[in-house]
N, C-alpha and C positions, 0 to 999 in steps of 0.2 A: 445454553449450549456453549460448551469450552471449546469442542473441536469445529474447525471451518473449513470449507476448501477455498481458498485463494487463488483465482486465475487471472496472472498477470500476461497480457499481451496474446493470450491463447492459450500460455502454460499453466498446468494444475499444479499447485504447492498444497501441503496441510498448513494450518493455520488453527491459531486461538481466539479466543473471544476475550482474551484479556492483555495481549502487549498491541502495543501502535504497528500498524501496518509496517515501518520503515524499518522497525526493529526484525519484525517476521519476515520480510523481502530478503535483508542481508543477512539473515540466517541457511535461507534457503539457498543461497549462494549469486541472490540479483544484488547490482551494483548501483541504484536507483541514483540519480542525482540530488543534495541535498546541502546545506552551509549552514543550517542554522539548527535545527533537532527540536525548535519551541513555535514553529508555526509565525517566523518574523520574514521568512526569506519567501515562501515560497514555491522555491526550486523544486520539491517534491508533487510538486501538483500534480496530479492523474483526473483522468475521467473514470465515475465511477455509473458504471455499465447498468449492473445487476446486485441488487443485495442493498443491507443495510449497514451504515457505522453510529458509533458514537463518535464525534467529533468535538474536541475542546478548543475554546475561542483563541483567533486566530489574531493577528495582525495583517496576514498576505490574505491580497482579493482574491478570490475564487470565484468563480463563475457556475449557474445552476450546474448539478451534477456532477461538479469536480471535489472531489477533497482531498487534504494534505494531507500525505503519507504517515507525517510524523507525529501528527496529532489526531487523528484518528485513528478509535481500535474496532473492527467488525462486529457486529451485534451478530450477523445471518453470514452466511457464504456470501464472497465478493467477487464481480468481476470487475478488473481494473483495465484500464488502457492508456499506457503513456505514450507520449505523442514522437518517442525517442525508441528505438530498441533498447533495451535492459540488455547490459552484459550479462553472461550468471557466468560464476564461475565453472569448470570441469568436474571438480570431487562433488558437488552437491547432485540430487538427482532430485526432478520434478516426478508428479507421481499419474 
């Protein structure tokens, strides 16, 4: 499956089965927090709701059902939930 839908916080995004969730967030115009982009910091941690990822080995603890944005890419449709509101930006539109 290449196409996903990605629901961040309640909102529906489209989404791939092949870039890292962090990449596909700031696409869609979310401002997710992050410092590091290799899974050292972190900061992108989410709870992951519904759905399945691949996730590449981390240095940052994660806790059962959480995974990093930046290193994990969805296998199935995801739902996320950060423990923060997501900016998104105005030009992008959720679907």
């Amino acid at each position: 499956m290449s196409r996903v839908t990605i629901t961040v916080n309640g909102v529906k995004v489209h989404g791939n089965s092949r870039e890292p969730l962090l990449n596909q967030l700031e696409k869609a115009g979310f401002q997710p927090e992050y410092q590091c982009r290799n899974g050292m910091c972190g900061a992108c941690r989410c709870q992951l709701t519904t759905g399945a990822v691949d996730q590449q080995d981390s240095m940052a603890f994660i806790a059962p059902n959480e995974v990093l944005a930046c290193c994990s890419t969805p296998k199935t449709d995801v739902e996320l939930e950060f423990s923060y509101q997501l900016a998104q930006q105005e030009n992008k539109k959720a679907i």
